[in-house]
C-alpha positions, 0 to 999 in steps of 0.5 A, spaced: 757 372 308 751 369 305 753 363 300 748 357 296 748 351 298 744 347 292 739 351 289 734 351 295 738 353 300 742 359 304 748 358 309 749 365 312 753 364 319 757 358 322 755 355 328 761 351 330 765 347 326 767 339 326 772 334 324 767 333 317 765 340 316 762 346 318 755 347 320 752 353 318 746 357 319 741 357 313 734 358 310 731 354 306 723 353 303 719 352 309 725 356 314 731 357 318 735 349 318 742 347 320 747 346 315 752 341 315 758 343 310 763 337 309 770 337 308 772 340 300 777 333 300 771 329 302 767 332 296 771 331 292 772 324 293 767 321 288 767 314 292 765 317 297 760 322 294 756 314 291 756 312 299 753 319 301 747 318 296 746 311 298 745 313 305 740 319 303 734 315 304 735 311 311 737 318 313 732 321 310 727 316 313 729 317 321 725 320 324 724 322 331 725 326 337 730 324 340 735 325 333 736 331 329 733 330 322 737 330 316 731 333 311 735 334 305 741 331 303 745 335 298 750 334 292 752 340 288 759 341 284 764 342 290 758 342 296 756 336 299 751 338 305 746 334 311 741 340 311 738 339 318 733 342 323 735 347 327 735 346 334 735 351 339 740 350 344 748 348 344 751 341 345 753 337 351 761 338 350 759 346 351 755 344 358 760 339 360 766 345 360 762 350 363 759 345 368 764 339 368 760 335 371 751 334 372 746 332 378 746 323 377 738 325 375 739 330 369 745 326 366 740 320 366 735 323 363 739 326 358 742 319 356 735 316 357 733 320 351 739 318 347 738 312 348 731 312 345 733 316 339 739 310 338 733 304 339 729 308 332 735 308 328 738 301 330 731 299 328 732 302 322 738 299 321 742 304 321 749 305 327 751 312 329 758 310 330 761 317 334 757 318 340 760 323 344 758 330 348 759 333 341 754 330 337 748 331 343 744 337 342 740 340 348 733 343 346 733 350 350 726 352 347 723 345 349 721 344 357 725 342 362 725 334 364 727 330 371 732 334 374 731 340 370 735 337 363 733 339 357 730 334 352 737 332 348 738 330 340 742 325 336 745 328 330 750 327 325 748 320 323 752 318 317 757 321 317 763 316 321 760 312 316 761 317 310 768 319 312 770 311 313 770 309 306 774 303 303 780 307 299 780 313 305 781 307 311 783 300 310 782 294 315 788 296 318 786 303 320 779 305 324 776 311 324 772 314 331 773 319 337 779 315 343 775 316 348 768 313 346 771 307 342 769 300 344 774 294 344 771 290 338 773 296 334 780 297 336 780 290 336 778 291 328 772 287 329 765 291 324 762 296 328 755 293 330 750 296 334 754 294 341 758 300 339 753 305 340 752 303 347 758 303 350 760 309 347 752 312 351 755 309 357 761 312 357 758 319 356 753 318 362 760 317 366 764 322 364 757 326 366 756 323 372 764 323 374 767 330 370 772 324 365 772 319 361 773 312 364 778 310 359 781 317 357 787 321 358 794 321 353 795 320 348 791 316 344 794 309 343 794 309 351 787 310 350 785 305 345 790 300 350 785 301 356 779 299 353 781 293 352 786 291 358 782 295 363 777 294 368 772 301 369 773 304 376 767 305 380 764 311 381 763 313 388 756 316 391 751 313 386 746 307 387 748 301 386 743 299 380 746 305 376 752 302 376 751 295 375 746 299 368 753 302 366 758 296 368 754 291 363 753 297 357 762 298 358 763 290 358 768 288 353 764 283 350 758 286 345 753 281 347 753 282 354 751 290 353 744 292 353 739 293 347 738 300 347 731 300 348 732 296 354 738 301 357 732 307 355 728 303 360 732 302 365 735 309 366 727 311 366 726 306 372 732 310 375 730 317 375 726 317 382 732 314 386 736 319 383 731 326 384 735 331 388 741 327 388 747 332 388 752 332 383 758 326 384 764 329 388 771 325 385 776 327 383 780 324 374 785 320 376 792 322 375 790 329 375 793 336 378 797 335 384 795 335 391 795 343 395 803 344 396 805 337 394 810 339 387 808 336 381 812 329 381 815 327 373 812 321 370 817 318 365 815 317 358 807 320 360 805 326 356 802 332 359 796 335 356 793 341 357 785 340 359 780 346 356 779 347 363 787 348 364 787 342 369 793 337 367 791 330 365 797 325 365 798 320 359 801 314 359 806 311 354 803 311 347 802 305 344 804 307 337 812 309 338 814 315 337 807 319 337 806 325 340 801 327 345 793 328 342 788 330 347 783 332 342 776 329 343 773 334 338 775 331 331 775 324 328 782 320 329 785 315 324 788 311 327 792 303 325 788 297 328 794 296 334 797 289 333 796 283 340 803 285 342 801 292 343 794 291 347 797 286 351 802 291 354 797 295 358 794 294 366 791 287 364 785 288 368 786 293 372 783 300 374 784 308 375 781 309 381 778 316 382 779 319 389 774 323 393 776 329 394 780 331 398 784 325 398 791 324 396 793 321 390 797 314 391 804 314 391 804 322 392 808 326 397 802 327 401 800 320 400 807 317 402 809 322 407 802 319 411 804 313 409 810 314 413 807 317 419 802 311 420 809 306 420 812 310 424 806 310 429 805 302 428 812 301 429 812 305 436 806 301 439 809 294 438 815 296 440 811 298 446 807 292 447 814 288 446 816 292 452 810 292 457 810 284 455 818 284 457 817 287 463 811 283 465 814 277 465 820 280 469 814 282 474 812 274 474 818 270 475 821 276 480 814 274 484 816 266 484 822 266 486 821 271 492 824 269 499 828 262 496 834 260 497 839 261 492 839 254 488 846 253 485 845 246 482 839 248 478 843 246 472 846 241 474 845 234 473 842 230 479 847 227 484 846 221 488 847 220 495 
């Protein structure tokens, strides 16, 4: 059902629906757009509706290829709406659960793209603050680019920092998606254009790799694991690559990338890359190993995967919170107190595994483990026993033919 939007727009049919609105597809004056439909409860927030005009004119300023373009911005009685171009094609999410994972030379040329997109709007001033699969769109209509991608666009600028109002969020609360957060912002530091970067190299892992480095449970486990632990190395991948995505992951904000720079170094890569099958590894903590029952992690919350495979949690950093695996939707969470960060794995790392290969401290893993100490334990025992009769052999063969000695321990007499 058809519905004005102001009075120069049409919205005809959703698109999809987001944790802000709802995307419809409309007509206006120079033809088909995309428009963003925020929230009824968001509308009515005058507070909010001031920050939205403020913003129109950076937003309406950004322009280029790699950003979805926000052409209009409207304010009409209960309707507040981005009127967007259209673009042809789905988001990164969709690939992802139709995929799970891309070829190392198309994921780097779709991020390569983003982080174009990210120098223009820095430059700009402006900070995206919620980059994640959902918000890249894949121009199917355009040509196809290094490793058969498809050119890839930024959209929804503005609107975690519309949503993260003063009256909505205090300082003990901050807005984002748990799995694309970066420390300084679980830590309640300001979000600086460093953010935009961690959360890119997040995506390029969970593009290469199938998850998300720090993800799985619930989202206080997520949060804690962006400060305490390390990122686990991807198996298969040159070394230069890796070394690009650990230095954009680095706890420390001035220890990232510039965007324009990690645009620059992924470009240099793509030659290295051609060819180049996707990554075969398996999520940490995934689904048990063929025959092996499944084993009970106490206070760990299972979570259901879009894909039907069972993440494992892990203790929740807010008591008595229940699972969320929900990457789709903006999450409020509190700022967790030291105490709380301090609880997690202090450097550590969940490792993913080849394929194939048992999980630690699985069945499998134990009964191999087993079998190697018992093996290990059946050789020394052989080497202690062919060392026992050796030395028999040797003696035997020195005292062969001599008179029985009865004084041997005897102390010596004299004459």
């Amino acid at each position: 059902m058809a519905r004005k939007i102001g009075s120069r727009y049409t919205a005809h049919q959703i698109l999809g629906r987001g944790s802000a609105g709802t995307v419809w597809l409309g007509e206006g004056p120079e033809g088909p757009v995309a428009v963003k439909l925020l929230r009824e409860d968001l509308a009515s927030d005058e507070e909010l509706v001031g920050r939205f005009v403020q913003e129109r004119t950076a937003l309406l300023g950004l322009d280029h290829p790699h950003v979805v373009s926000v052409r209009d911005l409207v304010v009409d009685g209960n309707d507040l709406a981005l009127v967007m171009d259209l673009v042809r094609g789905t988001d990164l999410r969709t690939r992802l659960e139709r995929d799970r994972r891309m070829a190392p030379e198309a994921a780097v040329a779709i991020v390569a793209d983003v982080a174009e997109g990210l120098a223009a709007a820095h430059a700009a001033g402006i900070v995206h603050r919620d980059v994640k699969p959902e918000n890249i769109l894949l121009d199917m209509q355009g040509p196809l680019g290094p490793g058969g991608s498809h050119r890839a666009l930024l959209t929804d600028f503005g609107v975690a920092k519309l949503i993260d109002t003063p009256r909505r969020t205090r300082a003990t609360k901050i807005i984002g998606t748990p799995d694309y957060l970066a420390p300084e912002i679980v830590e309640g530091l300001p979000p600086r254009a460093s953010v935009d970067i961690y959360a890119l190299a997040t995506v390029l892992y969970e593009l290469l790799a199938g998850f998300t480095p720090f993800g799985g449970g619930h989202p206080g486990a997520v949060l804690r694991r962006h400060v305490t632990e390390s990122v686990a190395p991807l198996p298969g991948i040159p070394d230069e690559l890796w070394q690009l995505i650990v230095q954009c992951l680095a706890k420390a904000p001035a220890s990232r990338l510039r965007a324009s720079e990690l645009a620059a170094r992924l470009r240099e890569q793509l030659p290295t890359l051609a060819g180049m099958p996707p990554l075969d590894v398996d999520e940490p903590g995934t689904e048990p190993d063929e025959g092996e029952p499944a084993e009970a992690v106490p206070s760990a919350p299972a979570t259901e995967t879009v894909t039907g495979r069972v993440r494992r949690g892990s203790v929740p950093l807010v008591p008595n919170a229940k699972p969320d695996s929900n990457r789709d939707t903006h999450t409020s969470m509190r700022v967790p107190a030291p105490d709380e960060l301090a609880g997690g794995a202090h450097g550590t790392a969940r490792v993913p595994r080849a394929a194939g290969a048992p999980r630690p401290g699985s069945a499998r893993n134990r009964s191999a483990t087993r079998r190697r100490r018992i093996t290990l334990g059946v050789a020394a025992a052989a080497l202690v026993a062919a060392a026992g009769i050796g030395t028999w052999a040797a003696t035997s063969g020195d005292d062969a033919g001599a008179p029985p000695d009865d004084t041997n321990n005897s102390a010596p007499t004299t004459p």
